[in-house]
Every structure is written in C-alpha cells, then in structure tokens.
C-alpha atoms as one frame of an Amber mdcrd trajectory, in Angstrom:
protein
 176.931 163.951  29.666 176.105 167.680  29.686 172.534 167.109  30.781 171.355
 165.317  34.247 168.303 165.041  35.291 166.135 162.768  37.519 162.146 161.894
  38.666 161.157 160.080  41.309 157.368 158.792  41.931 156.140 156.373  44.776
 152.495 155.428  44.807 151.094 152.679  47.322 147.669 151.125  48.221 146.619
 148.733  50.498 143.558 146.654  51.033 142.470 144.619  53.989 141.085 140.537
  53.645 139.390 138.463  55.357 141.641 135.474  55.684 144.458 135.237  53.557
 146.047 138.447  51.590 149.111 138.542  49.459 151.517 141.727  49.483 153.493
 142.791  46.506 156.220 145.631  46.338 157.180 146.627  43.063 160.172 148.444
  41.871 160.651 150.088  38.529 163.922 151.666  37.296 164.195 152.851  34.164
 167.068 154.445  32.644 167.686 156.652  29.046 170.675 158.247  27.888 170.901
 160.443  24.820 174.089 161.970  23.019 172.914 165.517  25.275 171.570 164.443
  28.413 170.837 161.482  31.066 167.466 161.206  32.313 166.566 158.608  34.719
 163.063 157.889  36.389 162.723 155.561  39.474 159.531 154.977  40.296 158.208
 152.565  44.050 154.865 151.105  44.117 153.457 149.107  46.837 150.665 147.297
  47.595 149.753 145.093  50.601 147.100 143.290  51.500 146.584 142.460  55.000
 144.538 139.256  56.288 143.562 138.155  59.752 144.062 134.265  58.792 147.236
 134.068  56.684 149.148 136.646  54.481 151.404 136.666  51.905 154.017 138.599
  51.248 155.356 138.756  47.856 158.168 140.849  46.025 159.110 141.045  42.644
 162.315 142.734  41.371 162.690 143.239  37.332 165.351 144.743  35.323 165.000
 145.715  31.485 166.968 147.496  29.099 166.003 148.299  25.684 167.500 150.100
  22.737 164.273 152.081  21.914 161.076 151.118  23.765 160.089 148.710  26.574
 157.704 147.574  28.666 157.797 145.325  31.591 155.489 143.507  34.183 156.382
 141.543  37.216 154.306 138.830  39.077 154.235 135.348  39.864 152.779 133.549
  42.550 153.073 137.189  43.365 153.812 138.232  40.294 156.159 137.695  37.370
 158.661 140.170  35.664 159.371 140.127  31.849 159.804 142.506  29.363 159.658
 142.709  25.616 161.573 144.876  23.759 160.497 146.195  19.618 164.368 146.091
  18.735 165.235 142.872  19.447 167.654 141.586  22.272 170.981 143.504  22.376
 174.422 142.800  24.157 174.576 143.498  27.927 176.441 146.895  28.714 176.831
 148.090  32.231 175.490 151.251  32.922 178.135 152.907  35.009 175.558 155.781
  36.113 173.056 152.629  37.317 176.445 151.615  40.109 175.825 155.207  41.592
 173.879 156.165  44.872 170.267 157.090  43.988 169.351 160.366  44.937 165.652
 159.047  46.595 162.889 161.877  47.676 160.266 161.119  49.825 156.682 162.408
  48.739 155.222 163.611  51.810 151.950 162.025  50.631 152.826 158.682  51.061
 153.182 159.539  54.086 150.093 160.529  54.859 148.503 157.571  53.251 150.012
 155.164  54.653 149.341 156.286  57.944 145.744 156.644  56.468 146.303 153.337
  55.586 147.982 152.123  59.168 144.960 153.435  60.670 142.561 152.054  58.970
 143.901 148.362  59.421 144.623 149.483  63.003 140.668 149.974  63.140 139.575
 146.831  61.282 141.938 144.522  63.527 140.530 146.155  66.777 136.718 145.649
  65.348 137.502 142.204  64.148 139.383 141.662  67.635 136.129 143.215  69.174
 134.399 140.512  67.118 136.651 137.982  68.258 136.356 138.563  72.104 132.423
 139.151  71.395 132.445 135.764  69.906 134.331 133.956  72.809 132.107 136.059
  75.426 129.136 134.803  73.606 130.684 131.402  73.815 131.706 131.720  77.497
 128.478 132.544  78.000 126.868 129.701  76.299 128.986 127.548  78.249 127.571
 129.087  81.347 124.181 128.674  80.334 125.043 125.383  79.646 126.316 124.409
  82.807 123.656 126.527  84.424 121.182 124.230  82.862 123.143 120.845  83.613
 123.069 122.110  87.112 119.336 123.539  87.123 118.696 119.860  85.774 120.601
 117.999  88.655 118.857 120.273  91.127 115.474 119.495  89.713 116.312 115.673
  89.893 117.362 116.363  93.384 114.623 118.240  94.714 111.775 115.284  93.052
 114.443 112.959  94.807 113.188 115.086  97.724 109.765 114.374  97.584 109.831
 110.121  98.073 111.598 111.439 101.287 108.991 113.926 102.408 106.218 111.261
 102.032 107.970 108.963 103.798 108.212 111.076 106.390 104.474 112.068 106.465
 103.461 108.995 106.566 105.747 107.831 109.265 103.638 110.820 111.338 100.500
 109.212 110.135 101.459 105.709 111.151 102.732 107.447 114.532  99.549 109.454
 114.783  97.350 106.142 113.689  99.237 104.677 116.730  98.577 107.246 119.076
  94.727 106.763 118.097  94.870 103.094 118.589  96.539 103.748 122.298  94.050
 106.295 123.281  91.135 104.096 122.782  92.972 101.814 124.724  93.709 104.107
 127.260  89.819 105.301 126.886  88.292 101.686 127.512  90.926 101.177 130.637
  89.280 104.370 131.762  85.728 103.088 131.629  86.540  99.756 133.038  88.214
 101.391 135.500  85.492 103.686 136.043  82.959 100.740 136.421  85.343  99.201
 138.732  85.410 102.475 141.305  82.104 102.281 140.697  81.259  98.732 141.370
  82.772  99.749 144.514  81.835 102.670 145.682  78.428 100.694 145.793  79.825
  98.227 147.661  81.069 100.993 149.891  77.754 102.563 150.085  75.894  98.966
 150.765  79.186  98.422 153.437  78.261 102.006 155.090  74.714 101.364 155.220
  75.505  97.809 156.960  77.629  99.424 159.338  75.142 102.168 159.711  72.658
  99.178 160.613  75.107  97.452 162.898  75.707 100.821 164.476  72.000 101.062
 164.799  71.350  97.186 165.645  74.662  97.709 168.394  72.913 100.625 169.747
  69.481  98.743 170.296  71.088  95.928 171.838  73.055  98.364 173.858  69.964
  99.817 175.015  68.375  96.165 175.673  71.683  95.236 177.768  71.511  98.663
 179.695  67.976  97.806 180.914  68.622  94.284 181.135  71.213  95.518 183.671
  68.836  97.683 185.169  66.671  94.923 185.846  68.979  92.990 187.149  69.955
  95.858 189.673  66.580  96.293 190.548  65.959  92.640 190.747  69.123  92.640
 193.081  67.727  95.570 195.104  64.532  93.927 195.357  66.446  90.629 196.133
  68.354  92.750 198.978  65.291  94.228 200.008  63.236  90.853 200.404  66.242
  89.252 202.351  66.555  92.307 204.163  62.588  91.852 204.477  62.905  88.086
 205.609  65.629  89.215 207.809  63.731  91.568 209.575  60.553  89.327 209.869
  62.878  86.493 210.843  64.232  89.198 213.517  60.148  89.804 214.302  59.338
  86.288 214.339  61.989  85.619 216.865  61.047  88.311 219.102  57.481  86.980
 218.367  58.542  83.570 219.490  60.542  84.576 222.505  57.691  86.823 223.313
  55.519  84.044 223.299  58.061  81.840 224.829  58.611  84.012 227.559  54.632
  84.757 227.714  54.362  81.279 227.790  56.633  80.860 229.976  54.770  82.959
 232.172  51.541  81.562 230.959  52.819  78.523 232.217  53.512  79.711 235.584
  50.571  80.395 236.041  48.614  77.453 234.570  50.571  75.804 237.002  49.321
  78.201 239.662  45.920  77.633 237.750  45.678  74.128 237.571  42.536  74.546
 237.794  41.764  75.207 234.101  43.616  72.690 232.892  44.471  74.302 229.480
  46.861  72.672 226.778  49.472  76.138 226.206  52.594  74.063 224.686  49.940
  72.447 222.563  48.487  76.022 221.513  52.205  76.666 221.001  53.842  74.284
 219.527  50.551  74.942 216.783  50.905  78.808 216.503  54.745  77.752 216.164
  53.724  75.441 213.680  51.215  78.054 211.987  53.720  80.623 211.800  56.821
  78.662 210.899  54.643  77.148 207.790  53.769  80.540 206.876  57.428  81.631
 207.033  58.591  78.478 205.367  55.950  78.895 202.759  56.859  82.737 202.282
  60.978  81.866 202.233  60.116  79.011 199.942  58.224  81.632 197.526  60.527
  84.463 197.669  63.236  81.802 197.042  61.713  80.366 194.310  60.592  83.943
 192.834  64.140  85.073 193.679  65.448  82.072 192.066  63.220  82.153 189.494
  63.797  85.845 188.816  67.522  85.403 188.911  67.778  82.690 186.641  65.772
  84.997 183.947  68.247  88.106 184.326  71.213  85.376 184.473  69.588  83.832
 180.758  68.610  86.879 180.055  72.482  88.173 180.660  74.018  85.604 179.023
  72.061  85.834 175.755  72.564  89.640 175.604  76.300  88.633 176.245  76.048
  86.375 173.196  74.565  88.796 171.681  76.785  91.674 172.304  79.860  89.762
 171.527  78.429  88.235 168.168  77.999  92.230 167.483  81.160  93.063 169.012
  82.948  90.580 166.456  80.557  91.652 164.133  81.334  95.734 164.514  85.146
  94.464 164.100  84.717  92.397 161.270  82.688  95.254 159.659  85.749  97.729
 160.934  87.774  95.566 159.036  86.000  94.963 156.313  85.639  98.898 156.530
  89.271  99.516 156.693  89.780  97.056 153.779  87.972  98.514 151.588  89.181
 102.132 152.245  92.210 101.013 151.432  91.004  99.766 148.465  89.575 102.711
 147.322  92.264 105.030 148.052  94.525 102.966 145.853  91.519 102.632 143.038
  91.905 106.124 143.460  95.219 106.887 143.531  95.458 104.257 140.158  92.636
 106.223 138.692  94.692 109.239 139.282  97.475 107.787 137.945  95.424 106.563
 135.129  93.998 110.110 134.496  97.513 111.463 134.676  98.502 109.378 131.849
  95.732 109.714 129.870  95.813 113.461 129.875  99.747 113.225 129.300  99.573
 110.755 126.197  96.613 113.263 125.252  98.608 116.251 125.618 101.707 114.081
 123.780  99.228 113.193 120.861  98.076 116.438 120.913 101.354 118.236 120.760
 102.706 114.985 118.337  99.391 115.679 115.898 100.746 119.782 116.257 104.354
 118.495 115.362 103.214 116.310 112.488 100.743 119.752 111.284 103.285 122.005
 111.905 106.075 119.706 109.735 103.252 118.960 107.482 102.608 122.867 106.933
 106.775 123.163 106.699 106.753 120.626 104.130 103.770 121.987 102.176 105.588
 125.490 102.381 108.553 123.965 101.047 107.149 122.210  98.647 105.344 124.926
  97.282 108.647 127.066  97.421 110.154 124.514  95.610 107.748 124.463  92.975
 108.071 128.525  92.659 111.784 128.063  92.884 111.564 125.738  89.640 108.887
 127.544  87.742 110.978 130.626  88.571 113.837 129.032  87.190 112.242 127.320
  84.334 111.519 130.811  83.492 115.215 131.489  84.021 116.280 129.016  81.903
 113.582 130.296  79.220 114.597 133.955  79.042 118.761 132.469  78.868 117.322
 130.705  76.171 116.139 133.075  74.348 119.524 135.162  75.121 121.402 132.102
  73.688 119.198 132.191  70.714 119.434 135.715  70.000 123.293 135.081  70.776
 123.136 132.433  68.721 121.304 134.415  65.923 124.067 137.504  66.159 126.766
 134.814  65.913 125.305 132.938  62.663 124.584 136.809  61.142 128.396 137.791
  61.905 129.709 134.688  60.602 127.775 135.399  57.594 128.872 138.610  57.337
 132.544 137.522  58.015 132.096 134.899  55.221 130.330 137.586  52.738 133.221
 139.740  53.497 135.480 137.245  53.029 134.180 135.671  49.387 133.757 139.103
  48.678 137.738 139.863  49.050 138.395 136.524  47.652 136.789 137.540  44.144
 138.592 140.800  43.870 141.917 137.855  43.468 145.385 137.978  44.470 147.149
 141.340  44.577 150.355 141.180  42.665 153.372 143.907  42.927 156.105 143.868
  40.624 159.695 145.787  40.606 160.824 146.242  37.097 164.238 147.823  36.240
 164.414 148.725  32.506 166.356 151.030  30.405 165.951 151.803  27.571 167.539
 154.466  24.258 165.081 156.623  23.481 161.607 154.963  24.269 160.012 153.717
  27.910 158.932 150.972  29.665 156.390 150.302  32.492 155.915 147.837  35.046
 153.659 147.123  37.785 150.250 145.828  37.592 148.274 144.172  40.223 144.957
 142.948  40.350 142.535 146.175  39.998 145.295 148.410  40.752 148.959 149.532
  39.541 151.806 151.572  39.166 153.072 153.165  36.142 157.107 154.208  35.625
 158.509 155.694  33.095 162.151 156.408  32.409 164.923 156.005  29.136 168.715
 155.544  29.057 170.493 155.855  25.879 172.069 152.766  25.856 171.860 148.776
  23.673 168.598 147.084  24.536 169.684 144.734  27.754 166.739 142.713  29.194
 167.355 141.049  32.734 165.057 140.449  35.173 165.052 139.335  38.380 162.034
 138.156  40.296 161.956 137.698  44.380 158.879 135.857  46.130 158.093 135.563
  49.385 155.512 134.509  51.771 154.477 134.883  55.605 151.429 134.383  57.741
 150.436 136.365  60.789 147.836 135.821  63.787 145.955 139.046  62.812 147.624
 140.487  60.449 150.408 142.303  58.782 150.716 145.664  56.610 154.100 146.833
  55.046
C-alpha cells in the first residue's frame, strides 16, 4: 500500500428514565482498500440511559464487509446488527491490516460531555434521592401524627375515664357533708335539751335558794323566839331566886316575928302571971296570930309555888317545843345543806357536760366547717382541672386539626410528586427503548453505516478494498441498579 490513512469519530448521548432505561454501545469499523491507498474509519457511539428502578445495559457488536457499498444496523432486545450488501455475498478474506493495533484518539469533547453528562445524572439522582428522603420524612411524619393521634385518643378516653372518678368523689364529700348536717342537728337538739335541762335546774336551784333563804329566815326567827324564851326563863329563874330569896327572908322575919312574940309572950306571960288579975287568954291570942300569920304564909308559899310552878312548867313547855322546833329546823337546815350540796354538784357536772357538750359542738362545727372548706377547696381543684382538661383537649383538638391539615397538604405534595414522577416516567417510556449498535464493515470502494437508536444515532463511514465479507456479531446484556447506572 503506498497510501495510509485513518479517521476516528466518537459521539455519545445519554438520557436519564424514570424506572427502567436500556444502554447501548455501538461500534462501527469500516475498512476500504484501493490499488493506491488504505483508508480506514473507526467510528464509537454510545448511548446510555440511566433509570432509578431497573436498567439495561445492552451492547451490540457488528462486522460487515462489502465489495462496493454497505450499510449496517445493530439492535436487538438492544439492538440487532445486519448488513446488506448491493454486490451480493462474497468469500471471506482476512484483512491482515484489521489484526493490527488501532491507532485510537480521544476527542477531548467527549470528554467534556460526558462529564456534562455525569453531572447531570449526578444532579437528578441527588433530587430524586432528595425526593426519596422527602417522601419517607413525609411518611415518618405521618406515622407520628398517627401515633400522636392514637395517643391523643387514649388520653382523651382516659381523662372522660377521669371524670366517673371525680364525681364519685364529690359526691362522697356531699354524702360526708349531708352527714355532718344530719350530726349537727343532732348535736343542736342535745344542746337545747340540754339547755332546758340546766335550766329546769337552775330553777330548781333558785326555788332551793329561796327555801333555804326562808329556812335561814324561819331559823333566825325561831332563833330569836328561843333567845327570849331563854330570857324568860332566866328572868323567870331570877324572879324564882328572888321570891325564894323573898320567902326566905320573910320566913327569916316571921321567925324573928314569932320568937319576938314568943319571947314577948313569954314575958307577957310573966307578967299575966304577976297580973292575974286580968285574967287575959295570951297563948290563945297567940296560938291565933300564929295561926293568922302561918295561913297567910302558907297561903303566900302555896301561891308563889303554884305561880312558880305554874310559870316553870310554861318556860319548861315552852322549852321543849322550841327544842322541837329548833331541831326539826336543825334537821331541816341539814337536809336543805344537803339537798344544797346535791344539787351543786349537780350543776357543776351539768356544767362541766355542757362544756363538754359546747366543746364538741364547736369542734364538729369547726371539723364541718374546715371538711365543707376541704370538699370547696377539692371541689374548686377539680373544677380547675376539669376546666384545664377541657382547654388541654380543645387545645389539642386544635393540634390535631392544624397536623391535619399538615398531613393533608403532605399528603397533597406527595400525590402531586407521584404524579409528576409518573408523568415523567410515561413520558420517558414513550420516547421507547434506546438501542446502540457496533457494526464492523468493510467494504471496496463504497461505505456502510451503523448505529441507530431510538431518536438518536451515530453515523460511520469507512471502505477497504477488499471481496464483500458480511459477519456480524451481536452482544446483549442487561443489569439493574438501586438508583442508577451511566456508562
């Protein structure tokens, strides 16, 4: 060969699915040869498509030769090669220049586009894996809300469990306070029989005093009657001394009297008997004055005796009834100091059982009192709590409302980016499977192409000079990724 010459081309495109995405490399080498030169072309195309759900990654390889023109296409399930040549199908020659090392170029463009491209699948996996964890946030969060609610529920149902329990309780108080009622009117009416009782006697008292106040009175009267009844009978005895003393001293003067006139008579009777003469009767005169006188003192003795007598047995009746009489009010005054003692001690133990009684009717008032504060108080703390309750559940009924509404709007986000997920994805699904082929041709004189895909392709061109050959060889394969793949 005195002429060598060579072109290289690479082209490649990529495209990014929804779910599933098929990947197709295609190779075409194609070869001429003339009786001055060799000129070969070798020409890479790729094209990928990258899916989050599944991809597939398919390869076709395709090998013509023809004596003047050719053209080829490769795909399958991925693409199919085959090739058709104008001349006819020739014998197989082996093109020695086809076993040497290919002298391969890289553009610098591809390069740049498929970093272009790297990047920009780089970017839609991280959005659609910022979708993703959006999705499970929203999800989590759901979940929460969910739970939240189950719980909000089981607290609600807990706190109206609550409320049987609070009544109960209430009315416990109001059995406790109807109770406390009943025993202060009981209490009250043992007051005020008890206060009718210290009053029945403290009138009894009074009509006891007033008795004893008469007594007194009645003791000092008779006192007064016994003192001068004494007197009496001291100045009946001194008038008793005083008329013996009196009869004493007249029987002392009638003695002298009578010796007097004995001894006058005595003398008188001398001298009658001297005077004979006169013959008078002196014992007779005598023995009548004696007569005279000792009638008038027998009379007098006999009246002072009997007035004495007489006298004495009055004081001595007189004594002895005011003795009666003193003793009956002497055992009266006793009976009535008894009585009197009695019924101090009754009263001092009325009163010390009214004090009592007082005592425990102010200290089951102040108990009721402080029991009927209790019961307000708890009544109050249950009220408050009740009330709190019923702000805690309106507040988080209102809660519950506004995560509602979060979960809807959630829920509304979610629906629109699963419909924009699924327009995306019918909208990748229509534009079909991307096919790739690799076609190796060569031909003497004309050229052949291959590589077609779906909306997109690669065009190679190159001529050996050389019998039409046609082989072709066709590679498929497939893979699936969790996000995706690019080649």
């Amino acid at each position: 060969m005195s002429h060598h010459s060579g072109y290289k081309n690479f082209s490649s495109c990529s495209a990014a699915l929804a779910k599933h995405g098929n990947s197709h490399l295609s190779f075409s080498h194609s070869s001429k040869s003339a009786s001055h030169g060799h000129k070969s072309l070798h020409c890479y195309s790729s094209k990928s498509a990258h899916g989050i759900g599944s991809t597939g990654h398919k390869i076709s390889f395709g090998s013509f030769h023809s004596g003047k023109s050719g053209y080829g296409s490769g795909h399958g399930l991925g693409g199919i090669g085959f090739g058709s040549g104008g001349a006819g199908i020739t014998p197989v020659t082996v093109n020695q220049g086809l076993l040497a090392p290919l002298n391969l170029e890289i553009d610098p463009s591809i390069q740049r586009v498929r970093t272009e491209e790297r990047n920009q699948i780089r970017g839609l996996n991280d959005k659609f894996a910022s979708f993703i964890d959006k999705v499970r946030f929203l999800e989590q969060q759901n979940k929460m809300l969910e739970t939240k609610w189950s719980l909000l529920q089981e607290q609600k149902t807990a706190r109206f469990q609550i409320e049987p329990l609070f009544e109960a309780f209430i009315s416990n108080l109001r059995r406790q306070l109807d109770n406390l009622g009943c025993e202060r009117a009981r209490l009250e009416s043992e007051r005020d029989s008890m206060e009718q009782t210290v009053e029945e006697l403290r009138r009894r008292y009074e009509e006891e005093v007033n008795r004893r106040t008469a007594a007194e009175n009645e003791f000092v009267g008779l006192k007064r009657d016994v003192d001068a009844a004494f007197m009496n009978k001291a100045e009946l005895q001194a008038k008793a001394e005083s008329l013996t003393d009196e009869i004493n001293f007249l029987r002392t003067l009638y003695d002298a009297e009578i010796s007097q006139l004995q001894s006058q008579i005595s003398d008188t009777s001398v001298v009658v008997s001297m005077d004979n003469s006169r013959d008078l009767d002196l014992d007779g005169i005598i023995a009548e004055v004696r007569s005279q006188y000792e009638d008038i003192a027998s009379r007098s003795r006999a009246e002072a005796e009997a007035m004495y007598q007489s006298r004495f047995e009055e004081l001595r009746t007189a004594a002895g009834r005011n003795g009666n009489d003193l003793q009956s009010s002497r055992d009266e005054i006793c009976e009535l100091n008894r009585a009197i003692q009695r019924l101090r001690g009754e009263i001092d133990s009325v009163k010390a059982q009214r004090a009592a009684l007082e005592g425990a009717i102010n200290e089951a008032e102040e108990r009721g009192e402080a029991a009927v504060r209790d019961a307000k108080g708890k009544l109050s703390e249950l009220e408050a709590a009740l009330q709190k309750a019923k702000q805690d559940m309106a507040r988080q009924l209102r809660e519950y409302q506004e995560l509602m509404n979060v979960k809807l709007a959630l829920d509304i986000e979610i629906t629109t980016y699963k419909k924009m997920l699924e327009g995306e994805e019918g909208r990748l699904a229509t534009d079909g499977h991307v096919k790739i082929s690799v076609l190796h041709s060569s031909t003497g004189g004309k050229h052949s192409s291959g590589a077609s895909s779906h909306g997109s392709g690669g065009h190679n061109k190159g001529g050996f000079s050389s019998n039409s050959s046609k082989s072709i060889h066709h590679i498929s394969s497939k893979h699936s990724s969790g996000h995706g793949h690019h080649c």
